[in-house]
C-alpha positions in Angstrom: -4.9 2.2 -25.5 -8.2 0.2 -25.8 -10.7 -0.3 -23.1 -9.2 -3.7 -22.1 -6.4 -2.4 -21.4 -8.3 0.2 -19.1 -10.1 -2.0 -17.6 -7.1 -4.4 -16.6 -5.4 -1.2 -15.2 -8.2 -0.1 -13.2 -8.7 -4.0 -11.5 -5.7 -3.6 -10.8 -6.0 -0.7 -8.7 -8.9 -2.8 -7.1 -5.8 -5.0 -5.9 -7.5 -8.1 -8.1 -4.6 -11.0 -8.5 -3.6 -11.4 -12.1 -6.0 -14.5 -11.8 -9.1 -12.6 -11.1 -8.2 -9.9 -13.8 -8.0 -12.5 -16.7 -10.9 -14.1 -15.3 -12.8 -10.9 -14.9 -11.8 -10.0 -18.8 -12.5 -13.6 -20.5 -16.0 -13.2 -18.6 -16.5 -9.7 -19.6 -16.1 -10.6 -23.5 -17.5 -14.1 -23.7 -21.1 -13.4 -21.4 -22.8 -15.7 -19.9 -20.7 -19.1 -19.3 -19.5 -21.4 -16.6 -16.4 -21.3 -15.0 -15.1 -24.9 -16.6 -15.1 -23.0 -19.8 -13.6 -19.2 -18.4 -11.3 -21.4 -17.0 -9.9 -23.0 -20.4 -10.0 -20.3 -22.1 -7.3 -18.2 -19.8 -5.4 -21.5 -19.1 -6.0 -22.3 -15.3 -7.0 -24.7 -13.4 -10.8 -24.8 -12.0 -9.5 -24.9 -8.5 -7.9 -21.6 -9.5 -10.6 -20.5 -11.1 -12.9 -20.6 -7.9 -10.2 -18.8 -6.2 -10.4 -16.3 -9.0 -14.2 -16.4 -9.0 -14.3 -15.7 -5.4 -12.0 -12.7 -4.9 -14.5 -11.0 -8.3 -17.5 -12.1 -6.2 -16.3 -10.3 -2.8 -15.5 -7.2 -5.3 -18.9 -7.5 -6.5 -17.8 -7.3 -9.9 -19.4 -10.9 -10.7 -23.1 -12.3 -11.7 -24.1 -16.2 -11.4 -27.3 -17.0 -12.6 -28.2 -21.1 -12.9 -29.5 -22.7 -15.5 -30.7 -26.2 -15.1 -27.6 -27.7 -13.3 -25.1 -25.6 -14.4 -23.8 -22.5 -13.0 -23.0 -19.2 -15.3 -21.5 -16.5 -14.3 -20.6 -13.0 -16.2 -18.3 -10.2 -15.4 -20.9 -6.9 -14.7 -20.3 -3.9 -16.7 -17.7 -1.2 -16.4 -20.4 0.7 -13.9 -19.6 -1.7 -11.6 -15.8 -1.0 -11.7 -16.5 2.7 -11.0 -18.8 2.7 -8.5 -15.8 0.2 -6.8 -13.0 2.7 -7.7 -15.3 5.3 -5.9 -16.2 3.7 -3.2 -12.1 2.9 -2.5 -11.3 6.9 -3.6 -13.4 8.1 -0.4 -11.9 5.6 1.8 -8.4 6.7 0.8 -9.7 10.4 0.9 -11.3 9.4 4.5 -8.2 7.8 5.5 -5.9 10.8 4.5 -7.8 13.2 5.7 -8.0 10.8 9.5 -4.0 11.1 9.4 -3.6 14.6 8.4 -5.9 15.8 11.4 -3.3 13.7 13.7 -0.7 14.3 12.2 1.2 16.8 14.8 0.6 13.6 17.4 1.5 10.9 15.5 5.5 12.6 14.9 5.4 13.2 18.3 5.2 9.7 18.6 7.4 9.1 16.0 10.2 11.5 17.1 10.3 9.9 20.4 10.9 6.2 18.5 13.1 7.4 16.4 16.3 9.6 18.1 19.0 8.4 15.5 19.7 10.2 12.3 18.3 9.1 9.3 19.6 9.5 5.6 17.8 9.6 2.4 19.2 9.7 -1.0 16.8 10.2 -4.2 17.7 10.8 -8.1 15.9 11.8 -11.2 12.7 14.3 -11.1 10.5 11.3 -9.1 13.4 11.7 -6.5 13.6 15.3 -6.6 9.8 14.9 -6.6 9.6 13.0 -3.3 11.5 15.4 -1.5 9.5 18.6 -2.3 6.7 16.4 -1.2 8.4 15.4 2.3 8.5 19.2 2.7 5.3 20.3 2.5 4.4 17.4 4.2 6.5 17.3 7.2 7.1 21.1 7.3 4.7 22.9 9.8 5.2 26.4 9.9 8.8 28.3 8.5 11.3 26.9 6.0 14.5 28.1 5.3 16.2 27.9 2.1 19.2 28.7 0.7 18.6 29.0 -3.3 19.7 29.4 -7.0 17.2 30.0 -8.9 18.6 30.3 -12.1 20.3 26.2 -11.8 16.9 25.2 -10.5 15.2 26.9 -13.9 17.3 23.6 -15.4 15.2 21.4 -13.5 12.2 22.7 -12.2 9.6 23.7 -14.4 7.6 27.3 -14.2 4.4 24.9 -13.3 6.4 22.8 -11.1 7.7 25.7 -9.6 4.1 27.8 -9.1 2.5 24.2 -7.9 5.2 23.8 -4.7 3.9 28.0 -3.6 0.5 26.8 -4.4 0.7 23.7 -1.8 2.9 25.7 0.1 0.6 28.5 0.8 -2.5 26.1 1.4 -0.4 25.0 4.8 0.2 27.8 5.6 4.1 27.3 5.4 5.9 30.6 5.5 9.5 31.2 4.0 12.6 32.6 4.1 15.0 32.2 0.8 18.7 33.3 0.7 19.6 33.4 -2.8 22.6 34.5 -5.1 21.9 38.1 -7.3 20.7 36.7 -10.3 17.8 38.3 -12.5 15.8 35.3 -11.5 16.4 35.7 -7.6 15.4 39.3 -8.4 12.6 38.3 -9.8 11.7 36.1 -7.6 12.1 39.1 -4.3 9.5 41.3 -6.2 6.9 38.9 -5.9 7.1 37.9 -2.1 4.2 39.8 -1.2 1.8 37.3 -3.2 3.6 33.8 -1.7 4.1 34.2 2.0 7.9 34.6 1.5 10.7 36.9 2.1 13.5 36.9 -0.2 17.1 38.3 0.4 20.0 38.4 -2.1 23.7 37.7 -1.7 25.3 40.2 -3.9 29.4 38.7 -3.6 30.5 37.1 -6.8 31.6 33.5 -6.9 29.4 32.7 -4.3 30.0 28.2 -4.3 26.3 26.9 -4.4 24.7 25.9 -7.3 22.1 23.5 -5.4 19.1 24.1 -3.1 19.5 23.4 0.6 15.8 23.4 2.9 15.9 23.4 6.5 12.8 22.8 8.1 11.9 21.1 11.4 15.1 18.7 12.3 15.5 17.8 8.2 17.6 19.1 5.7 17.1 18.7 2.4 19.5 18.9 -0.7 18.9 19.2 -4.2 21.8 19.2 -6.6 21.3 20.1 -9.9 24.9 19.9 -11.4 25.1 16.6 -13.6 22.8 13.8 -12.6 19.6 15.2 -10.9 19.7 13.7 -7.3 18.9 15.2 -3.5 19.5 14.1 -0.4 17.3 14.3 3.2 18.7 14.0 6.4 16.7 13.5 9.8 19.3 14.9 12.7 17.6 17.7 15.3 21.5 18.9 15.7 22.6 19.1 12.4 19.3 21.2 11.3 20.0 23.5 14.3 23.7 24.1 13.1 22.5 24.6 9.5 19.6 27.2 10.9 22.1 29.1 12.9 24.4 29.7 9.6 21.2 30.7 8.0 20.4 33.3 10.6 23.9 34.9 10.9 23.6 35.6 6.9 20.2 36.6 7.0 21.1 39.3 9.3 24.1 39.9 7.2 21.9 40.7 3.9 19.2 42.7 5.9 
């Protein structure tokens, strides 16, 4: 990839219209020249490239300088672009961190609006993906799980794997796995003491799950790792109290 093409990626970030970006690039490897000529060269109009002009101006990613009666202008250097992405980096890191601190308020809120049950299907590891994410996020202190760990070895990697306890742990999030006697459930049981989590195994054969089930809050989520790799999440306070009731009679079962 050349530094163009970086470049291009990174206005975009910057939310720059496909206008400005071309603009920004002719400008950056031509110098110095007005915007009649910046303007022919990416094929535009001059009314569009004032728009263009402007929205690189508000970015600060512009200098004009006049000379005589002309007006020059010429894209500053990639510092500029940095100190932008920067600048937009701590607002977004500002702006999580503002949400995060409300965050217990703001489902309250959210709960109230929204009564009816919601469903959510997802496919492919970006689905499977979103769904660990909406745990950790949305979890807030226990999460029960009935797993195989041996079909999610097909899916989920040993980093993805060690990445979900490491988020996990940094909220605090403590859980309870039910999981079918495999050498990787036993495996999993002798290290509980270092990840906040209690393991106990199902020792009947035949035992029909080969997917992950997560019940945390009023959600339950679903990954199925048969075939095609896709999950489920479904928002109902009444269905995530019946599916935390089965998981307490059979955690009591396999004390």
């Amino acid at each position: 990839m050349n530094t163009l093409e970086e470049i291009q990626k990174a206005l975009q970030l910057l939310g720059l219209n496909s206008n400005a970006i071309k603009f920004y690039l002719a400008s950056y490897t031509k110098g110095y020249a007005s915007i009649g000529k910046i303007a022919e060269l990416i094929k535009i109009d001059r009314s569009s490239a004032y728009l263009a002009l402007e929205q690189l101006k508000q970015a600060g990613l512009v200098d004009e300088e006049r000379v005589g009666c002309k007006k020059l202008v010429c894209a500053r250097p990639p510092q500029a672009i940095l100190s932008r992405l920067r600048t937009q980096t701590k607002k977004f890191k500002n702006q999580s961190l503002a949400i995060e601190d409300q965050l217990p308020e703001l489902l309250a809120e959210y709960s109230q609006k929204d009564n009816q049950p919601v469903l959510q299907f997802f496919s492919g590891k970006d689905g499977l993906k979103q769904i660990t994410d909406d745990i950790l996020d949305y979890c807030q202190d226990e999460l029960l799980v009935f797993s195989n760990q041996q079909e999610e070895k097909r899916v989920f990697t040993n980093l993805d794997h060690k990445e979900f306890i490491r988020e996990r742990m940094k909220k605090n999030i403590r859980i309870r796995v039910l999981a079918p006697d495999t050498p990787e459930a036993r495996a999993l049981k002798n290290n509980d003491n270092l990840s906040l989590r209690e393991t106990r195994i199902i020792h009947e054969k035949d035992i029909p799950f080969t997917n992950e089930i997560y019940i945390y809050r009023d959600k339950i989520a679903m990954l199925e790792f048969a075939q095609d790799t896709q999950g489920f999440i479904v928002k109902s306070k009444a269905f995530a109290e019946a599916q935390a009731w089965i998981f307490e009679k059979l955690w009591k079962m396999y004390e």
